[in-house]
N, C-alpha and C positions, 0 to 999 in steps of 0.2 A: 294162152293169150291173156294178160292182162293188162288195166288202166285203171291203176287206184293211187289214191294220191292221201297219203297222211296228214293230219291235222296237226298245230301246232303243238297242241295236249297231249300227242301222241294216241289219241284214240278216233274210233269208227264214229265220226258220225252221220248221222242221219236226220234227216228233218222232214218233220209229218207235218204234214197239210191236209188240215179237216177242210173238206170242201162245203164251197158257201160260207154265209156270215149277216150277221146286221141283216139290213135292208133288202137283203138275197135270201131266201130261206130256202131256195131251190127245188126240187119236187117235194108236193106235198098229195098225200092221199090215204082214208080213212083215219082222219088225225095222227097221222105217221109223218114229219117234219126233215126232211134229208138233213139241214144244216146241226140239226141238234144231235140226230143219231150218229152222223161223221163225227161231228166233235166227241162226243161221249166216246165212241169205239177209239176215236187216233187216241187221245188222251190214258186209254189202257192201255193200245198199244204201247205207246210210251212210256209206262207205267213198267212194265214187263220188260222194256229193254233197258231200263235204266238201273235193274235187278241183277243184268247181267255184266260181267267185267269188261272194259275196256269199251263201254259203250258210251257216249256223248248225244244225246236228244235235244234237235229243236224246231221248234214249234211257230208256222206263218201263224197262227191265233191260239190263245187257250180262251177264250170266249167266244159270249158270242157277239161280236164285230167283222163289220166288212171289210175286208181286202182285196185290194184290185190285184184284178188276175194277174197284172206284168209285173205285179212287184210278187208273189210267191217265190216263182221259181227266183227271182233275184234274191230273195234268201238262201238259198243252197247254194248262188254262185258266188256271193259275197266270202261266205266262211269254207267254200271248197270242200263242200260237205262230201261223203261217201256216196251216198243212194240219197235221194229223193222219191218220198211215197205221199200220193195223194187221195184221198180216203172219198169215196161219195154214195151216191146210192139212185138207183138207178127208177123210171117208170113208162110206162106205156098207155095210151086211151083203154086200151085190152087188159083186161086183169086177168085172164092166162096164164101170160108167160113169167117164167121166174129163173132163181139161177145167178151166180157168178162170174163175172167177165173180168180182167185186166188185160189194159192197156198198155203200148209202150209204143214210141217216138215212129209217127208214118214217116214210110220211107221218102215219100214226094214232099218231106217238110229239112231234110238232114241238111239240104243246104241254108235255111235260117237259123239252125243249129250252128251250122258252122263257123255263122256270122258274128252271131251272138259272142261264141268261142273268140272271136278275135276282138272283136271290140273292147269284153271284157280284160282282155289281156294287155290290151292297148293301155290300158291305165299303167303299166310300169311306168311311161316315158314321165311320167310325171314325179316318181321317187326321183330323188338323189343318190346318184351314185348308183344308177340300175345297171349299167352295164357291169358291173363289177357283182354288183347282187345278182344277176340271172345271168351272166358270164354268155352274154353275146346273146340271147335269146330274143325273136325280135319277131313278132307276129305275123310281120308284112312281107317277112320273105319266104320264098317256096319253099324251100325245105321244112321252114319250122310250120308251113301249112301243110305236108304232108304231115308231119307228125302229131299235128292236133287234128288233121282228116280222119290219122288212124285210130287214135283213142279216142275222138269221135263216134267209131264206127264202131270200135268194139265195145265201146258204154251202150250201144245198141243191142248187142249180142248178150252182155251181161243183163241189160233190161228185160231181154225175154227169160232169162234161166233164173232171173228172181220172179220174173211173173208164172214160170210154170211152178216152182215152188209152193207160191200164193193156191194157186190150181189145185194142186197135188193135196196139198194140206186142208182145203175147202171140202175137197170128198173124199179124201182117203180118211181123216179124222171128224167130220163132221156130219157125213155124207147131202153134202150139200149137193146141189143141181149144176154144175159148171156149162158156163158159154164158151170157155174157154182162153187162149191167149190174142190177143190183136192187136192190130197197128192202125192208128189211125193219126191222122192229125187234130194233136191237142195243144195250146199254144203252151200249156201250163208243164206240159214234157219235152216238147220240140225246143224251148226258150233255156232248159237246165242242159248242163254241159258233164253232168254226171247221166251214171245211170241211173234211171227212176220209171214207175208206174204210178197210174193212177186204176183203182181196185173201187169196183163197182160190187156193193156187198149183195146188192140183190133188188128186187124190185118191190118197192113200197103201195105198188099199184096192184100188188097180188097182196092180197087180205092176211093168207097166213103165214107168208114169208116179212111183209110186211111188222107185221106182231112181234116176229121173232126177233129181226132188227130193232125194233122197238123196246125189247123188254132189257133190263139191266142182265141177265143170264145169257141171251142172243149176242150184244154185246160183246159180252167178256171171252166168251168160246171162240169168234169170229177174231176178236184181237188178239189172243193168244195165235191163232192160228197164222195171221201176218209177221205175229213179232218172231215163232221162230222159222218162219219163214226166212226173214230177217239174217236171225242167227246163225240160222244154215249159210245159207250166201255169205257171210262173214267170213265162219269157220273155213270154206274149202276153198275160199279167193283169198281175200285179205290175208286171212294167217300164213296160205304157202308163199304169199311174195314176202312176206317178212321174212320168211324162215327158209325162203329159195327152196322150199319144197314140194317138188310137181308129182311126186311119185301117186300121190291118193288123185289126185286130177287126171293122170295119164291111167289109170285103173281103170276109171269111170268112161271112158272116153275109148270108142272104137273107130280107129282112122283105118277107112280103104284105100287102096288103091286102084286107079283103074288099070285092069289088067290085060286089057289090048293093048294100051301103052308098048311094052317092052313084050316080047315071045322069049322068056326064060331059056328054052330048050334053043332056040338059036343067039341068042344074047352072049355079047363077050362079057367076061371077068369083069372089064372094065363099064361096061353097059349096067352088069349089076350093082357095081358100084354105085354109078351114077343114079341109079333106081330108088337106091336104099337110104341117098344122101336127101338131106331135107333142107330144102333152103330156109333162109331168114321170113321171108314175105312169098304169101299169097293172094289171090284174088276171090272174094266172096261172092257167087253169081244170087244165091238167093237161102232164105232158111224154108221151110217146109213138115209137115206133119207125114208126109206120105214120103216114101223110100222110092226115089228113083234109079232105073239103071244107067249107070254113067257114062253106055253106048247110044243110048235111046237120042231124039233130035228134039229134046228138051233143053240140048245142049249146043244146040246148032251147028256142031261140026267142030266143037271144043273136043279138043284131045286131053288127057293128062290132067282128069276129072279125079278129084279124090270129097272125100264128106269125114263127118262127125258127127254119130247120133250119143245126145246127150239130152236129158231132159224131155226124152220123147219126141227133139225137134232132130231132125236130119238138115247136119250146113251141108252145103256144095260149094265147092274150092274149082277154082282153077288156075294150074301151074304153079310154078315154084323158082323164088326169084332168093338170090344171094345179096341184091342191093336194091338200093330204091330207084334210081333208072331203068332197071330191069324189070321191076315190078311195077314202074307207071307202064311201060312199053305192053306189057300185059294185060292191065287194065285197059286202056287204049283199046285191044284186040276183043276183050269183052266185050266193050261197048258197043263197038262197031259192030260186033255181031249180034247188038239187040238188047245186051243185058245194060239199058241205061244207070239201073243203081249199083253196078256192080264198085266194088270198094277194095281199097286193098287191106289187109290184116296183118300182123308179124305174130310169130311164134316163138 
């Protein structure tokens, strides 16, 4: 599945948002400043991407100045950036707790996402000569809103597989303390029509996690670990749609089927066929850390449940549709059986 969109320059880019600024200085605790240590860390980060080829960095602030929250993410939607990351730092009354969390787009926020999606788009009618330049492409009509629902939906899906990235890379090389991957509503994610997180480096309200955000050395370790974060997500998305190359994606990637579905030993020739064939569009009931079985009544009585664990998350799918009639029809059947965020996908 993808939904990446090239830049004029032909290259990836990205745009870092140091959170906070000016007159915001955002959590502060044991002389530890969130707006100064986000800036300092985004600014390596970008520092480290801009090292690497075919990369393109830019920046809602390189000082320290305030920026209002609506207009960030209208940075990334302006120049149709790649990914959007937003860099902060987290605290509590409790000096306790500590640790790494990333964010990505709550599911109860996709429809002002969507909105956003159109209005932005809505600025064609204002070129000359649009229709000839976007060759019929017209926001307000259903079709072309299913198609920005879908790349919507999967800039979602891509949001989590750069945020477990960010994870992976926090304790696997740093051995940092992770909170993990989450979804919440954030206006500053939910408003960008790319995929993006926003990466809480740790909590300034714990003294020695604190420090370590703090020092120029904490820093740089934590940025490098975003930037090839970054890189990675580039390399195994961006480069196979250039190069129409799925073969290292479908490696990575274990699709089941649910296997009460079809009974093999009584199933015709034809049956099998039909088993083996994969349509265009499916439907996504939910993403998950726990493996479920795809008999079980987590499913409510969904038949022709298939998943994807990748990244440590397990997707679950349901059904398989050759057109997009067939795959609203199915979404439809989702809903009504409970799954209200259920979306459709193409592969």
């Amino acid at each position: 599945m993808t939904a990446f969109a090239q830049s004029k320059s032909g290259k990836f880019v990205v745009v870092l948002d140091a959170g906070h600024g000016g007159k915001d200085p955002g959590n502060s605790y044991h002389g530890y400043v969130e707006k100064d240590i986000a800036l300092k860390t985004t600014l390596k980060v970008g520092d480290f991407l801009k090292d690497e080829k075919d990369f393109e960095v830019v920046y809602t602030r390189k000082s320290d100045v305030f920026i209002e929250l609506v207009n960030r993410p209208k940075v990334a939607n302006k120049i149709n950036a790649n990914l959007f990351v937003s860099i902060h730092c987290n605290s509590v009354k409790n000096f306790e707790p500590a640790g790494t969390e990333t964010f990505v787009m709550g599911l109860s926020r996709t429809d002002m996402n969507m909105e956003v999606a159109k209005n932005e788009n809505s600025v064609i009618f204002l070129e000359d000569n649009y229709k000839k330049t976007y060759e019929g492409f017209d926001p307000h009509k259903p079709e072309t809103f299913l198609g920005l629902k879908i790349i919507q939906e999967e800039n979602l899906n891509n949001s989590i597989n750069l945020a477990s990235g960010i994870q992976d890379n926090f304790t696997s090389n740093l051995n940092r303390k992770t909170r993990g991957v989450k979804q919440q509503p954030l206006w500053v994610l939910d408003a960008a029509y790319m995929p993006g997180v926003l990466i809480e480096l740790g909590f300034l309200s714990n003294k020695e996690e604190g420090e370590f955000l703090n020092s120029d050395e904490g820093q740089t370790k934590m940025a490098r670990q975003i930037a090839d974060a970054i890189i990675s997500y580039k390399r195994e998305n961006f480069n196979e749609l250039v190069l129409a190359n799925d073969t290292k994606k479908s490696a990575r990637k274990e699709i089941i089927e649910d296997k009460i579905e079809i009974d093999s030993s009584k199933s015709s020739s034809k049956d099998k066929e039909d088993k083996n064939s994969s349509g265009k569009y499916k439907v996504q009931l939910f993403v998950t850390s726990r493996k479920r079985d795809t008999r079980s009544s987590d499913f409510k009585g969904l038949r022709k449940i298939t998943y994807i664990y990748e990244n440590k998350l397990y997707k679950y799918y349901f059904g398989s549709a050759s057109n997009e009639d067939d795959a609203r029809k199915l979404c439809d059947e989702a809903k009504d059986k409970g799954f209200t965020d259920a979306f459709i996908v193409s592969f």
